[in-house]
N, CA, C and O of each residue as an XYZ file, in Angstrom:
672
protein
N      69.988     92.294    101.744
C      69.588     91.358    100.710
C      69.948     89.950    101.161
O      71.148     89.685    101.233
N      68.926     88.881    101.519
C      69.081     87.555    101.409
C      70.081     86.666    100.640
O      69.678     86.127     99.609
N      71.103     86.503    100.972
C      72.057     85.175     99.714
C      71.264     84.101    100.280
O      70.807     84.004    101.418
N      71.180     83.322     99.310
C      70.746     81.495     99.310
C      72.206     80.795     99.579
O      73.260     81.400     99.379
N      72.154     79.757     99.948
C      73.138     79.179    100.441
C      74.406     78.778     99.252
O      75.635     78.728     99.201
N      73.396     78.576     98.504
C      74.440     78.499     96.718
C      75.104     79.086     96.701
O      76.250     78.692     96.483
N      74.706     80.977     97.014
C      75.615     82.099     96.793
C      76.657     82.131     97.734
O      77.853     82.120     97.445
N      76.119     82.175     99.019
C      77.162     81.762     99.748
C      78.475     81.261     99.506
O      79.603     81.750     99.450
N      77.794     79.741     99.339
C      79.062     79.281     98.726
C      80.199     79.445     98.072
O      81.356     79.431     98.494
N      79.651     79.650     96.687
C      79.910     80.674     95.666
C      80.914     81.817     95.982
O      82.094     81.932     95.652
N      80.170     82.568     96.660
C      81.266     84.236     97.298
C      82.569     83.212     98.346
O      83.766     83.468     98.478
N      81.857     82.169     98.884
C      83.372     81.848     99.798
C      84.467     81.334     98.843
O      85.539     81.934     98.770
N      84.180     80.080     98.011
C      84.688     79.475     97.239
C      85.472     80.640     96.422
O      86.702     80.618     96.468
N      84.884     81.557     95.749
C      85.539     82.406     94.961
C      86.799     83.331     95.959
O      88.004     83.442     95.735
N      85.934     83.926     97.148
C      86.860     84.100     97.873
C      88.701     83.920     98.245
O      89.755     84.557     98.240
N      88.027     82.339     98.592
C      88.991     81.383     99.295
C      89.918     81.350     97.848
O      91.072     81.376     98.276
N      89.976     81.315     96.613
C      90.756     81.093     95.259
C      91.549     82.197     95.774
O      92.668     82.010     96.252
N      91.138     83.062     95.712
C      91.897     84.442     95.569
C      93.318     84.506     96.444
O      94.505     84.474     96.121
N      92.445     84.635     97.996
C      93.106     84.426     99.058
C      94.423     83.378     98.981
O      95.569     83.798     99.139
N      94.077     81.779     98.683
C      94.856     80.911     98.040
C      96.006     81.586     97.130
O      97.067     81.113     97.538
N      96.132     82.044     96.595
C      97.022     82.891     95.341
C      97.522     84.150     95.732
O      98.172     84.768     94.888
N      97.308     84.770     97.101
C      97.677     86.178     96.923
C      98.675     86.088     97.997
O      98.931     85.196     98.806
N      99.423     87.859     97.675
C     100.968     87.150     98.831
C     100.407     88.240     99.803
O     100.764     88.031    100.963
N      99.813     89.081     99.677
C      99.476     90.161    100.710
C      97.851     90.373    100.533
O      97.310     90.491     99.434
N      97.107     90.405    101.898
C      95.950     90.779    101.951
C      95.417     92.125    103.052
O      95.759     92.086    104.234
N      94.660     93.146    102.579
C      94.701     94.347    103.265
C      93.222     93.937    103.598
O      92.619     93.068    102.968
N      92.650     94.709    104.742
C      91.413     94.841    105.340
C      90.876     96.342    105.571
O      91.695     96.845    106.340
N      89.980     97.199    105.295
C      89.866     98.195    105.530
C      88.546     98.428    105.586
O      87.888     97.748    104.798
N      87.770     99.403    106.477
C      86.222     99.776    106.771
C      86.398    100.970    105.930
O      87.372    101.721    105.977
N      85.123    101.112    104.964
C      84.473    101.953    103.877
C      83.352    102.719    104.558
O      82.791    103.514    103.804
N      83.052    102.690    105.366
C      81.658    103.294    105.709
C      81.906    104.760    106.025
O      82.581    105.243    106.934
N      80.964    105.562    104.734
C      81.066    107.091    104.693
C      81.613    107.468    103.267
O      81.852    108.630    102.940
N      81.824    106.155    102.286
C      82.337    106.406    100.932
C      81.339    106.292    100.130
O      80.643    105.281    100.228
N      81.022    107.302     99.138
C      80.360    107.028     98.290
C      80.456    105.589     97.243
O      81.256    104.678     97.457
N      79.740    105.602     96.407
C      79.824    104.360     94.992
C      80.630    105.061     94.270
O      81.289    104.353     93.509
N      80.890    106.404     94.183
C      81.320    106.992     93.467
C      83.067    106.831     93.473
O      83.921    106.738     92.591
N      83.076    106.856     95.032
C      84.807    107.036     95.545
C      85.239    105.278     95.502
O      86.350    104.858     95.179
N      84.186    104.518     95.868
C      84.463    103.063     95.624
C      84.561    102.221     94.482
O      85.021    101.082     94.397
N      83.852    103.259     93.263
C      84.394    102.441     91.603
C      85.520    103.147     91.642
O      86.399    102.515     91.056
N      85.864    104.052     92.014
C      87.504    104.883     91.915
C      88.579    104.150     92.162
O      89.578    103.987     91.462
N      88.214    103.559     93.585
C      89.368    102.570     94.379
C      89.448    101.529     93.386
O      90.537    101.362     92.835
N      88.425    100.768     93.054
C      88.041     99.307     92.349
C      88.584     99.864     91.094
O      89.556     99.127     90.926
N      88.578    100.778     90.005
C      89.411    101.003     89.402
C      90.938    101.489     89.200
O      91.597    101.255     88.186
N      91.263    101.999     90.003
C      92.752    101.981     90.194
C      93.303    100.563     90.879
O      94.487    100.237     90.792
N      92.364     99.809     91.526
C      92.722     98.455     91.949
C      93.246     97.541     90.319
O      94.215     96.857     89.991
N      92.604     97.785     89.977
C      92.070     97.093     88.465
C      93.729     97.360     87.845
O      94.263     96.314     87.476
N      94.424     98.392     87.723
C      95.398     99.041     87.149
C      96.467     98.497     87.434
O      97.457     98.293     86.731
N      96.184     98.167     88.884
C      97.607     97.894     89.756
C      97.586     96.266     89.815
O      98.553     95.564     90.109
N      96.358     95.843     89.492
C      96.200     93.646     89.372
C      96.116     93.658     90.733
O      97.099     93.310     91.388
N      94.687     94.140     91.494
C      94.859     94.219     93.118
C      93.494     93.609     92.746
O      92.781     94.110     91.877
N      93.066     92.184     93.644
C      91.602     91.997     94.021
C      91.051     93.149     94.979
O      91.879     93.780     95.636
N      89.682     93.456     95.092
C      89.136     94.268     95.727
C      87.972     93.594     95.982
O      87.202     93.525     95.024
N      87.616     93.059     97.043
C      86.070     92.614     97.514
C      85.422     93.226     98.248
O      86.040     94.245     98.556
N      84.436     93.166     98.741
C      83.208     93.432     99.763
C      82.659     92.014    100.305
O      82.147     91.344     99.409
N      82.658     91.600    101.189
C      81.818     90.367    101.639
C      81.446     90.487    102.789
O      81.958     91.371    103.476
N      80.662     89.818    103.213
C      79.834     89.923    104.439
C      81.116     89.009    105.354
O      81.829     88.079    104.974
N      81.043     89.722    106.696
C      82.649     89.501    107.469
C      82.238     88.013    107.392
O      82.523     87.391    106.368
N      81.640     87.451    108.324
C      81.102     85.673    108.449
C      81.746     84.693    107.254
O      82.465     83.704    107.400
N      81.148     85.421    105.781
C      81.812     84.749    104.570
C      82.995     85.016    104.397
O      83.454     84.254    103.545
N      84.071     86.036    104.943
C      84.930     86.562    104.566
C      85.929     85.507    105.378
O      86.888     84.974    104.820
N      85.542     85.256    106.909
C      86.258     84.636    108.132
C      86.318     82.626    107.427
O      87.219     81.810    107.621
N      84.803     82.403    106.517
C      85.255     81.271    106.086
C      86.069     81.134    105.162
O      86.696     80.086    105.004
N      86.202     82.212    104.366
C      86.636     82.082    102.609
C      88.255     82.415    103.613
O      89.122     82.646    102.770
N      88.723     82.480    104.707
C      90.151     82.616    104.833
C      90.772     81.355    105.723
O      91.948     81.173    106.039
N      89.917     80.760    105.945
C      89.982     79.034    106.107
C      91.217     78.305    105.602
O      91.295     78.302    104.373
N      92.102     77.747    106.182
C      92.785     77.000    105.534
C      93.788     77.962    104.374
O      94.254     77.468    103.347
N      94.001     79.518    104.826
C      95.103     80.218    104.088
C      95.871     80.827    105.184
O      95.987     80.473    106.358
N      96.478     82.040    104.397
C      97.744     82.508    105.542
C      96.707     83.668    105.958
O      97.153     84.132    107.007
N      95.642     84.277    105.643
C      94.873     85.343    106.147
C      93.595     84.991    106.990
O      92.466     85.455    106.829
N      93.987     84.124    107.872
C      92.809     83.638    108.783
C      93.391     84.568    110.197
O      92.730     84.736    111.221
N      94.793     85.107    109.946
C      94.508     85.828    110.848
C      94.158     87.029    110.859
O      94.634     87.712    111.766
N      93.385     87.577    110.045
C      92.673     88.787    109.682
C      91.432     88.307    110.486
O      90.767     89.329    110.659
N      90.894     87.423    110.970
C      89.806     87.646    111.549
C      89.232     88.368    112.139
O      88.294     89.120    111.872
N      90.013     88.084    113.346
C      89.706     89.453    114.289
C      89.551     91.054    114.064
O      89.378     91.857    114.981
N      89.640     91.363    112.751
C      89.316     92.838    112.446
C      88.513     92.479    111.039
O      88.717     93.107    110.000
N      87.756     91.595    111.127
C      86.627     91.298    110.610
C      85.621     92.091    110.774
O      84.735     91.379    110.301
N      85.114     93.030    111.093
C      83.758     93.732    112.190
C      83.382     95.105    110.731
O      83.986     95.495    109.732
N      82.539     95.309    111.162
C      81.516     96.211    110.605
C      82.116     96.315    109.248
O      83.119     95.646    109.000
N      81.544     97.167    108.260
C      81.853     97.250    107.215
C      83.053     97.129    106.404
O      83.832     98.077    106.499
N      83.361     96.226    105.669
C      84.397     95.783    105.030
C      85.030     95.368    104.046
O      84.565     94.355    103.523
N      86.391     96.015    103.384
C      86.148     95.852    102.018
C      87.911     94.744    101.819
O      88.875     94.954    102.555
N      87.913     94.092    101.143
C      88.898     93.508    101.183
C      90.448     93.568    100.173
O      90.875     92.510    100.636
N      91.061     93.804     99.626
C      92.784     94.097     98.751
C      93.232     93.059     99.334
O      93.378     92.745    100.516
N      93.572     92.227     97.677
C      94.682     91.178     97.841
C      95.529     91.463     96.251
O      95.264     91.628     95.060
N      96.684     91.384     97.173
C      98.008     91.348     95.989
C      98.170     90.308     95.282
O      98.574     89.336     95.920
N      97.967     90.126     93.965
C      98.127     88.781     93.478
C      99.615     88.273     93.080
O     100.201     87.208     93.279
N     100.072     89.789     92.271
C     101.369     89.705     91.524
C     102.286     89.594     92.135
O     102.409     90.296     93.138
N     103.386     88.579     91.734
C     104.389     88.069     92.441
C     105.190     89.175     92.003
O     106.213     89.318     92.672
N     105.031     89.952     91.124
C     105.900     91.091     90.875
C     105.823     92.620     91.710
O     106.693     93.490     91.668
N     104.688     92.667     92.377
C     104.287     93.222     93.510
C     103.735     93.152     94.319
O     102.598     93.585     94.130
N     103.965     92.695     95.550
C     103.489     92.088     96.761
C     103.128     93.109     97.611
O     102.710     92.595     98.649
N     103.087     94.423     97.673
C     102.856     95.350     98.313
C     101.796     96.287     97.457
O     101.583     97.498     97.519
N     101.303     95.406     96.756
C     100.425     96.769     95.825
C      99.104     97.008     96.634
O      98.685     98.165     96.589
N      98.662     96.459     97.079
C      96.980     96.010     97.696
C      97.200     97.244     98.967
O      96.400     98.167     99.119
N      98.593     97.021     99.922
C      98.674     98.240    101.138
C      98.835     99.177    100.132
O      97.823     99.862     99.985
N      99.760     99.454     99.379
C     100.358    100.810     98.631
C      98.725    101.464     98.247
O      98.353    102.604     98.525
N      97.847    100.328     97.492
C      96.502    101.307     97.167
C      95.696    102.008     98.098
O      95.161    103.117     98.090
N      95.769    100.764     99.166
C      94.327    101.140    100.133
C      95.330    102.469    101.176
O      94.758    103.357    101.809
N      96.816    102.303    101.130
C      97.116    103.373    102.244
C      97.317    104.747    101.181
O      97.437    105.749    101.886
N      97.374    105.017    100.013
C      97.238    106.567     99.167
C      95.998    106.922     99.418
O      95.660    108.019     99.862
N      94.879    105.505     98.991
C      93.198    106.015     99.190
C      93.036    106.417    100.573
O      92.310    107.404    100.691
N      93.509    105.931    101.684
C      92.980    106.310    102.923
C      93.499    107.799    103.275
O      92.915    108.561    104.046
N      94.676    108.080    102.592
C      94.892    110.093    102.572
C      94.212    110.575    101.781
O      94.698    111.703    101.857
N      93.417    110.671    101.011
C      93.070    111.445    100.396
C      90.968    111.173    100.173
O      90.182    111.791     99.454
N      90.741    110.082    101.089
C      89.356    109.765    101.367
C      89.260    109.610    103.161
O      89.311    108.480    103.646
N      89.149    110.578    103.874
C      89.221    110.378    105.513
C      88.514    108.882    106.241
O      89.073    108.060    106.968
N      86.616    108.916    105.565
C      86.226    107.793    106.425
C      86.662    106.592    105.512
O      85.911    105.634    105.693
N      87.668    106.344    104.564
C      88.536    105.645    104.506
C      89.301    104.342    105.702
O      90.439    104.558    105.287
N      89.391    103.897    106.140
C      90.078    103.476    107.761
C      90.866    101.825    107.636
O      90.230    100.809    107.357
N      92.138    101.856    107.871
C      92.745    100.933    107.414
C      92.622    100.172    108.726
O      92.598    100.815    109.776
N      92.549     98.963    108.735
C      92.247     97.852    109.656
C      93.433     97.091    110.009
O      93.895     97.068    111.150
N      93.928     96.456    108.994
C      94.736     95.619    109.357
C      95.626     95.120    107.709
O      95.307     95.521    106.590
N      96.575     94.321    107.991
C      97.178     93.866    106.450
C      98.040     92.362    107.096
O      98.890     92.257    107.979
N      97.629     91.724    106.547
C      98.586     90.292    106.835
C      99.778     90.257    105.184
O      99.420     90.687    104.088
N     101.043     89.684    105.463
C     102.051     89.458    104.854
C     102.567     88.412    105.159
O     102.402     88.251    106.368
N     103.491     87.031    104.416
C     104.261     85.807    105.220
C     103.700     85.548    106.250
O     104.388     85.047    107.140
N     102.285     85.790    106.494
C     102.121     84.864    107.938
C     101.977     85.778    108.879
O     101.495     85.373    109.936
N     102.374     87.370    108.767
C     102.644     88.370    109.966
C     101.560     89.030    109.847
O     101.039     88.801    108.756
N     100.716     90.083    110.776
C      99.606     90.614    111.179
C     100.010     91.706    110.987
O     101.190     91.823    111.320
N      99.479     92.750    110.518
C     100.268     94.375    110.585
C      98.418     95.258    110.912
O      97.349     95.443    110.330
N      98.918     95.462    111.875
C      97.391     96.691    112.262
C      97.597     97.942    111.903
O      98.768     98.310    111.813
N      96.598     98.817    111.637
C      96.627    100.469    110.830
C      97.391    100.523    110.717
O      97.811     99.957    109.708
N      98.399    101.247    111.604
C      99.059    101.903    110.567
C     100.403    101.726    110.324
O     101.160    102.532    109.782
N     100.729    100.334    110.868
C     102.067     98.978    110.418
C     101.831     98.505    109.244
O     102.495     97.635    108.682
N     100.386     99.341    108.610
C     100.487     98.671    107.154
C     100.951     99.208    106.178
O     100.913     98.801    105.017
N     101.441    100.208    106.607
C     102.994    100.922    105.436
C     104.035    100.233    105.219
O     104.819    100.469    104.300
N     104.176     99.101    106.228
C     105.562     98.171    106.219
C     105.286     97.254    104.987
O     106.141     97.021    104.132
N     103.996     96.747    104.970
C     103.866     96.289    103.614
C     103.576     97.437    102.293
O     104.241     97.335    101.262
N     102.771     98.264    102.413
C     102.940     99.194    100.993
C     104.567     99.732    100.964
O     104.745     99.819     99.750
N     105.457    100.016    101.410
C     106.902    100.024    101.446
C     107.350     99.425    100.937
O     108.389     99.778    100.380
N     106.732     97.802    100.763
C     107.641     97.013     99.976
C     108.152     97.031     98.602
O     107.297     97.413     97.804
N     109.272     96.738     98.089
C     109.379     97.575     96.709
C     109.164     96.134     95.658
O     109.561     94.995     95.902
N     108.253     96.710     94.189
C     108.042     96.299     93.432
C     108.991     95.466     92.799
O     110.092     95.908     93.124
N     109.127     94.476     92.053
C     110.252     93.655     91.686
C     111.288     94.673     90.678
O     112.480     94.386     90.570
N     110.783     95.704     90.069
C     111.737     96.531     89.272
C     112.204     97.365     90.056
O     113.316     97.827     89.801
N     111.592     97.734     91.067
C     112.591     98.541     92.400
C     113.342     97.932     92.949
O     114.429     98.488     92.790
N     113.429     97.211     93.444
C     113.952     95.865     94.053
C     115.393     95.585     93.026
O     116.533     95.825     93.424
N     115.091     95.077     91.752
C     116.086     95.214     90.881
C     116.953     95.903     90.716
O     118.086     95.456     90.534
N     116.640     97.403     90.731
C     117.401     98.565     90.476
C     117.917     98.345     91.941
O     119.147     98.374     91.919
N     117.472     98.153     93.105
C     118.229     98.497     94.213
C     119.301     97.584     94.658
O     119.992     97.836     95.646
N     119.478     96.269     93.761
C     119.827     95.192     94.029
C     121.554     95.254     92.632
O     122.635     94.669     92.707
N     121.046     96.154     91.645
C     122.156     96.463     91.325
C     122.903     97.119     91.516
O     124.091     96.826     91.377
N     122.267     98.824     92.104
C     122.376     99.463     92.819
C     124.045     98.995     94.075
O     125.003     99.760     94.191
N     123.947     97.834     94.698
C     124.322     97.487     95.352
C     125.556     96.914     95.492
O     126.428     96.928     96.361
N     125.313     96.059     93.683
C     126.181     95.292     93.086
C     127.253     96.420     92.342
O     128.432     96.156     92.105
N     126.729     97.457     92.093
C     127.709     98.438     91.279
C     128.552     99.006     92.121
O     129.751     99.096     91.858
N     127.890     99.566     93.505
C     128.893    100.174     94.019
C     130.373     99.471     94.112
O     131.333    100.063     93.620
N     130.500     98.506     94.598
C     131.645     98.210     94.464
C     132.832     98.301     93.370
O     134.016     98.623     93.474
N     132.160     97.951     92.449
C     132.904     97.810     91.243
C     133.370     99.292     90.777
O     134.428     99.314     90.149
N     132.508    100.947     91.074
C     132.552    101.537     90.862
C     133.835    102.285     91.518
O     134.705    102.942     90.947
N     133.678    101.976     92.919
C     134.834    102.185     94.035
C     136.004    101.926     93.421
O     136.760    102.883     93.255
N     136.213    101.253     93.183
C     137.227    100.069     92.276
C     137.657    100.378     91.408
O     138.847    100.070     91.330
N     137.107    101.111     90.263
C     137.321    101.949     89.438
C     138.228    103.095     89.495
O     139.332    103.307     88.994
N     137.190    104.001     90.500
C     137.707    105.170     90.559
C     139.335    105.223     91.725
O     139.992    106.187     92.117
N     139.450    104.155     91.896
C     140.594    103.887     92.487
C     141.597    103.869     91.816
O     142.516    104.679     91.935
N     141.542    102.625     90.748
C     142.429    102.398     89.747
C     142.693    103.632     89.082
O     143.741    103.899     88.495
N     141.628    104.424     89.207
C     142.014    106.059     87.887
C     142.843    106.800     88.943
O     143.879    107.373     88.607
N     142.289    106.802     90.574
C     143.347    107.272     91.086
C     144.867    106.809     91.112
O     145.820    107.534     90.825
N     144.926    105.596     91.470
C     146.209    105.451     91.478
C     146.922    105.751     90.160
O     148.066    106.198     90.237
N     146.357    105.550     88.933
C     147.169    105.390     87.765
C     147.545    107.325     87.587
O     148.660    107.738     87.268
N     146.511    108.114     87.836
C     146.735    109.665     88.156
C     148.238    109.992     88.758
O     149.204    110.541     88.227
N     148.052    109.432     90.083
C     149.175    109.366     90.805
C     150.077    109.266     90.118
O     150.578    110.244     89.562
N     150.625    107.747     89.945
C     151.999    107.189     88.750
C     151.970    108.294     88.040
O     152.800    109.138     88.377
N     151.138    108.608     86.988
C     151.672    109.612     86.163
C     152.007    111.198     86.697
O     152.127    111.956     85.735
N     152.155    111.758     87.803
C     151.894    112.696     88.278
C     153.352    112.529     89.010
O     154.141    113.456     88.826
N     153.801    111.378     89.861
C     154.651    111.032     90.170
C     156.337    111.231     89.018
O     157.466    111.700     89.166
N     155.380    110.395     87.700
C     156.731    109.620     86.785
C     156.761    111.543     85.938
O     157.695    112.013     85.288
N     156.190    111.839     86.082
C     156.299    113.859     85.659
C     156.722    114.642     86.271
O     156.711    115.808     85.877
């Protein structure tokens, strides 16, 4: 199908917003998925606050112009669908989707994932779906903060055990 140059535009401009705003962007080739398995993805995208595009690579290589995912270019090529993480509360959601969909849909095929500036190819893009959600993160961060205090605790019950075990 022909775009006019308007549209063009249009798909880059809209593009390029996204890109602008997102902390993680995934790249992955679809070819061999139904419409069927691709409103699936685009709806569980939807769930998780994950952009999901399709663009023609050319528009895709401009709309990443002037962001941190221009180095996705190079795995720009044949069919392509695009995941960007928007939420600052999960920065790993866009890999976490596209790498569950790629087990359980084969011609699925993960390309590449940029993060801070870093390049992650197939299948280095678990390093970003790995990343933990800000309420994981939380829990692991108190997690961290408790142990000590807990140590500490059970110390004091020991020693005070002792004394009394001692003064008996």
């Amino acid at each position: 199908m022909a775009l006019l140059i308007e549209d063009k535009k249009q798909i880059v401009a809209e593009v390029n917003e996204v890109a602008s705003k997102a902390f993680s962007a995934v790249v992955a080739d679809y070819q061999g998925l139904t419409v069927e398995q691709l409103t699936t993805l685009r709806v569980e995208a939807r769930k998780l606050g994950v952009t999901t595009r399709i663009v023609r690579n050319t528009l895709a290589k401009r709309s990443f112009e002037g962001t941190q995912f221009d180095i996705l270019n190079d795995d720009l090529v044949g069919p392509t669908i695009l995941g960007f993480s928007t939420s600052e509360d999960d920065m790993g959601a866009a890999a976490r989707l596209f790498e569950e969909f790629a087990k359980t849909n084969k011609a699925f095929e993960l390309k590449a994932a940029a993060f801070d500036g870093k390049l992650y190819k197939g299948a280095e893009v678990s390093v970003i779906a790995n990343l933990p959600n800000q309420e994981k993160a939380l829990t692991m961060l108190a997690n961290v903060l408790q142990a000590p205090i807990s140590k500490l605790g059970r110390l004091i019950t020991a020693l005070k055990e002792k004394n009394e075990s001692e003064a008996a």
